[in-house]
C-alpha positions as CSV (number, residue, x, y, z in Angstrom):
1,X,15.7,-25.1,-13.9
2,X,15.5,-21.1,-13.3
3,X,15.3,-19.4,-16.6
4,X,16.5,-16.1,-17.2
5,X,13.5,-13.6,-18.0
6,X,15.3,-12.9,-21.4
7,X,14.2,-16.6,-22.2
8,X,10.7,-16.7,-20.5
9,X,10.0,-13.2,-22.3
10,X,10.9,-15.5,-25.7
11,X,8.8,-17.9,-25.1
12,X,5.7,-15.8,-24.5
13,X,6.6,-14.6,-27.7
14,X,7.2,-17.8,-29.6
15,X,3.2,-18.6,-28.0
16,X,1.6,-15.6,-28.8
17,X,3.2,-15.9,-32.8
18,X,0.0,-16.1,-35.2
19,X,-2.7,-15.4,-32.1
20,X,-2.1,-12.1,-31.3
21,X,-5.3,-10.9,-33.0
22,X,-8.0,-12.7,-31.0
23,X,-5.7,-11.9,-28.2
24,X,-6.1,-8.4,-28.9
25,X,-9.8,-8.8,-29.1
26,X,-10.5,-10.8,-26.2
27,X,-8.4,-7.9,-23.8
28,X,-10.2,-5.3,-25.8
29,X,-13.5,-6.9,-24.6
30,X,-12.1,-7.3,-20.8
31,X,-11.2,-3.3,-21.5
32,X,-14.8,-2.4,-22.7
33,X,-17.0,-4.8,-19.9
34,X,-14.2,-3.1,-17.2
35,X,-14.9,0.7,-18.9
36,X,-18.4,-0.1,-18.4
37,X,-18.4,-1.5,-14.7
38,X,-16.7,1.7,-14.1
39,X,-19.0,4.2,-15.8
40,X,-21.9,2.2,-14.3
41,X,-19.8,4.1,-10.6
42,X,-19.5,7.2,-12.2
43,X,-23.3,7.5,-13.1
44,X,-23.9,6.2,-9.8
45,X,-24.2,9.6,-7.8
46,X,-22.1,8.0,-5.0
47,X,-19.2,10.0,-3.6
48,X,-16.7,9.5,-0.8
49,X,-16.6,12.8,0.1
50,X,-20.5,13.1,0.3
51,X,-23.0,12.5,3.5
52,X,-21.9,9.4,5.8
53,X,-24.8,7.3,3.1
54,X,-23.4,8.0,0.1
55,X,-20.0,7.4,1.0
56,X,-20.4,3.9,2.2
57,X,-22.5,3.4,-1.0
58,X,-19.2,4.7,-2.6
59,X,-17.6,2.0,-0.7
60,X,-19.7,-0.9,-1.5
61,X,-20.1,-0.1,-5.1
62,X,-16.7,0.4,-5.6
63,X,-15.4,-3.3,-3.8
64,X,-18.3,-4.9,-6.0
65,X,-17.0,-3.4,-9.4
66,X,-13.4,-4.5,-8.3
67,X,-15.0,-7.9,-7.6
68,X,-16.1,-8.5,-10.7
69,X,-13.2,-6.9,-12.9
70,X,-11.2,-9.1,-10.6
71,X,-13.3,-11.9,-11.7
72,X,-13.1,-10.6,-15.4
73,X,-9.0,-10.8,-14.8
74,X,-8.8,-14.1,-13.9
75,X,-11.0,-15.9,-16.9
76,X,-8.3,-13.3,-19.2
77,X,-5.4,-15.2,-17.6
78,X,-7.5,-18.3,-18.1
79,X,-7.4,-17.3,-21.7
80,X,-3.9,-17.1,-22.1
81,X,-3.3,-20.0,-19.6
82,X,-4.7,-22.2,-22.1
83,X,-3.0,-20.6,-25.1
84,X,0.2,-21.1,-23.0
85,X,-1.2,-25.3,-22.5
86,X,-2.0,-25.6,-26.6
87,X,-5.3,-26.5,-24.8
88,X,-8.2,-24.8,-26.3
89,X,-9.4,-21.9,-25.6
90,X,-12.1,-18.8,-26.8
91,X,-13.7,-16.1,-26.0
92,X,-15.9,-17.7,-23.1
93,X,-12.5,-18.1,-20.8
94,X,-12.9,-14.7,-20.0
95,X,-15.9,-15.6,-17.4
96,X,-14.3,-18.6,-16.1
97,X,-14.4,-17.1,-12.8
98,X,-18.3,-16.5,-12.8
99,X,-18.9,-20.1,-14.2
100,X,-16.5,-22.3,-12.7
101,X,-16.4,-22.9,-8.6
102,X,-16.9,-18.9,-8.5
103,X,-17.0,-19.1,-4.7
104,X,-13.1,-20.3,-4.4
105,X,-12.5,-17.2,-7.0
106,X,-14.1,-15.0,-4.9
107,X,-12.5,-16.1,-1.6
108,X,-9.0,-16.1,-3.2
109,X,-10.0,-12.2,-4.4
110,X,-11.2,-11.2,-0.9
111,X,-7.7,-12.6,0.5
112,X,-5.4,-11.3,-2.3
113,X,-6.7,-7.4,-2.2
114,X,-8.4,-7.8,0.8
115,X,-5.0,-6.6,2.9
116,X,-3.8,-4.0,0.1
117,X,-7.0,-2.4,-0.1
118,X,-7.6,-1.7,3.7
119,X,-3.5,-0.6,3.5
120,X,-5.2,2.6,0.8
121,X,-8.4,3.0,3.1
122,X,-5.8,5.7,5.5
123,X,-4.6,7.4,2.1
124,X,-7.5,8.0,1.2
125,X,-9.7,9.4,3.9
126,X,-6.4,11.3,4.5
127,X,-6.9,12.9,1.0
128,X,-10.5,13.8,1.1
129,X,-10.4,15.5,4.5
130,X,-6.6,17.1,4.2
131,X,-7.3,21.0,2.6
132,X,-6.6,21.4,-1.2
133,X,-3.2,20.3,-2.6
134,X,-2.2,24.0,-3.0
135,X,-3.4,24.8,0.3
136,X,-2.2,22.3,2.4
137,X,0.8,22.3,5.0
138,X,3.9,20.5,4.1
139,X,2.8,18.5,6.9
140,X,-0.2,17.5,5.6
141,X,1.5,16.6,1.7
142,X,4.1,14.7,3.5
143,X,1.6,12.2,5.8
144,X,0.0,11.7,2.4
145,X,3.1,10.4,0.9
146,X,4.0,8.0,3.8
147,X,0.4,6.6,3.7
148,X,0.7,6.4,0.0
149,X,4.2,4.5,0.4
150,X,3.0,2.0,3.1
151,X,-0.2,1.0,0.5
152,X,2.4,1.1,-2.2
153,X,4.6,-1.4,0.2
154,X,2.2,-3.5,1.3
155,X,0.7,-4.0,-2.1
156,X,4.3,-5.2,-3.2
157,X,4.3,-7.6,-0.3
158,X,1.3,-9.2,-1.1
159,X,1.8,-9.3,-4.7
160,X,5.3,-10.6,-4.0
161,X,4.3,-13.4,-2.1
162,X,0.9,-14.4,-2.8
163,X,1.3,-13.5,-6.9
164,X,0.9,-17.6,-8.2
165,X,-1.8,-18.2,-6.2
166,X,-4.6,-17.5,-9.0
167,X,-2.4,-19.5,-11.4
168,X,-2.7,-22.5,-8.3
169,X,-6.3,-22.4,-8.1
170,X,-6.7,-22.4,-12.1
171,X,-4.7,-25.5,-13.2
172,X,-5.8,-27.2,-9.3
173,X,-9.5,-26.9,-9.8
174,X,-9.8,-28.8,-6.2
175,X,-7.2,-26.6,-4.1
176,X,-8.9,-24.0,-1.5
177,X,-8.0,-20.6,-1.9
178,X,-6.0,-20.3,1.5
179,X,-4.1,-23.4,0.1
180,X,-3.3,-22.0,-3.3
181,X,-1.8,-18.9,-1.0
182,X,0.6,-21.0,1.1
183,X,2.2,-23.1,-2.0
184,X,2.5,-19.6,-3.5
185,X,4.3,-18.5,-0.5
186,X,6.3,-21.9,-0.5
187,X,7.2,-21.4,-4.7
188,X,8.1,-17.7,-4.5
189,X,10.6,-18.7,-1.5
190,X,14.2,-17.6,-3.1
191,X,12.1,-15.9,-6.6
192,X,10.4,-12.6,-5.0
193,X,13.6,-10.9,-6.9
194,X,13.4,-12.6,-9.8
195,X,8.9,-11.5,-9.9
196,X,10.3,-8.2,-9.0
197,X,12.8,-7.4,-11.4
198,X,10.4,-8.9,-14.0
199,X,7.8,-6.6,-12.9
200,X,9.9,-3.8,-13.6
201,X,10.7,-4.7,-17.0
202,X,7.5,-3.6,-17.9
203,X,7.7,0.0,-16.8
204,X,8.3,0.9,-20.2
205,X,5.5,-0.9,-21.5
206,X,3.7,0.8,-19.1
207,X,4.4,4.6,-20.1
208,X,3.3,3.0,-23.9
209,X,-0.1,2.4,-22.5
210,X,-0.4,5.9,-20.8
211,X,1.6,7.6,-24.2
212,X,-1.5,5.9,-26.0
213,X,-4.1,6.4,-23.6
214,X,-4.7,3.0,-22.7
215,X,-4.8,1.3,-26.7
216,X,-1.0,0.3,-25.9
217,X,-2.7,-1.8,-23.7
218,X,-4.3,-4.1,-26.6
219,X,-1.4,-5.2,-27.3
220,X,1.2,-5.1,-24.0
221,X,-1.4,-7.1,-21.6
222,X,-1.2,-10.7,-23.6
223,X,2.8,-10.0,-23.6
224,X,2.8,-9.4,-20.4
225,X,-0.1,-11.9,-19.2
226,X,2.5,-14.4,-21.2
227,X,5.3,-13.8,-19.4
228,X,4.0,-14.4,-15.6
229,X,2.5,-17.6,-17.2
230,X,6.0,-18.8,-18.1
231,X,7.4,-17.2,-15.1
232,X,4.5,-19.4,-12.7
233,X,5.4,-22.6,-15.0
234,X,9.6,-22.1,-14.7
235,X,9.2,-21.2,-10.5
236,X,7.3,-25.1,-11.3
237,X,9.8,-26.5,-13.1
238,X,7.6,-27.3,-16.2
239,X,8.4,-25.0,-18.7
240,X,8.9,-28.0,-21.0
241,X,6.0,-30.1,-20.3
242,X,2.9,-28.6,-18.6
243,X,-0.1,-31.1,-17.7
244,X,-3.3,-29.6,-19.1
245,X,-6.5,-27.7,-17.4
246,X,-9.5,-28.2,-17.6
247,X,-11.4,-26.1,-19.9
């Protein structure tokens, strides 16, 4: 049965009633270990707009920090995957990609952002080599938009059809990555709307987190890691009974 998102939204409320403190705690840790991969590029040295060496140090840097924050975002749905599954769960979750069959992890990651990535590499260069915003061409600003909008779009895509597939992998410890992307294709057939619309629910809970400067984000990320859970189990039809995963 095909819940409306009013209902799914309720129930990731009903789950997250009494636990929203260590849920707050375990994304503030996610937030300070990501704040910290990121600084670690900062302090780096490496530019993309430096000599040919430092920007493909810039490059590789940069795709192994999103690895592992992508790593770190998986054991945080893991977290509230179990919560969701009145399994147990703790602070450890949060590297259950780096401890558990981290190679099928790390495969599904290459595939998922893989695509959208190389879809920002053309914005990008575009951006470093174009002239200053204030002295470019209307030319120039408007190429920059379209290769913004085609990342934006094919991001979408991706996310819009390939979105379950790291829910798959964790509650089928034995399904390949490329498998966990086909039965998300095959669940999402006749429910990209329905994933959209919920993502754009949270728009507002998304200006909270930049009105805060990011602590919104303490509290809005179990919410919203809640709801796709309970989106992923409805699109399954076991919103009422849900098998358990392994821990």
């Amino acid at each position: 049965m095909r819940q409306p998102s009013k209902i799914l939204k309720q129930r990731a409320r009903m789950t997250l009633l009494g636990k929203y403190f260590p849920s707050v705690c375990v994304v503030f840790l996610f937030s300070l270990i990501s704040l910290l991969l990121t600084y670690l590029l900062d302090i780096s040295g490496f530019s993309p707009a430096g000599d040919l060496m430092r920007q493909l140090s810039f490059w590789l840097m940069l795709a192994i920090i999103s690895l592992l924050h992508a790593l770190l975002s998986i054991g945080l749905t893991h977290y509230f995957f179990q919560m969701t599954l009145h399994a147990p769960f703790s602070f450890r979750d949060l590297f259950y990609g780096f401890t558990n069959n981290p190679d099928r992890f790390i495969i599904a990651i290459a595939l998922r952002y893989g695509l959208p990535f190389l879809g920002w590499i053309p914005a990008c260069i575009w951006y470093f080599r174009m002239p200053a915003l204030l002295d470019s061409s209307a030319r120039h600003i408007l190429l920059l938009l379209l290769l913004v909008l085609f990342a934006i779009l094919l991001n979408l895509t991706v996310l819009l059809f390939y979105g379950l597939s790291f829910y798959i992998l964790l509650e089928q410890p034995d399904c390949s990555p490329l498998e966990s992307m086909r039965i998300s294709r095959q669940l999402m057939v006749g429910q990209k709307g329905r994933l959209f619309s919920l993502y754009m629910s949270f728009i507002g809970y998304g200006l909270l987190e930049l009105g805060t400067m990011g602590v919104g984000k303490l509290w809005v990320r179990p919410y919203v890691e809640m709801v796709l859970i309970q989106f992923y189990l409805d699109v399954k039809g076991e919103t009422e009974e849900t098998p358990n995963i392994d821990s």
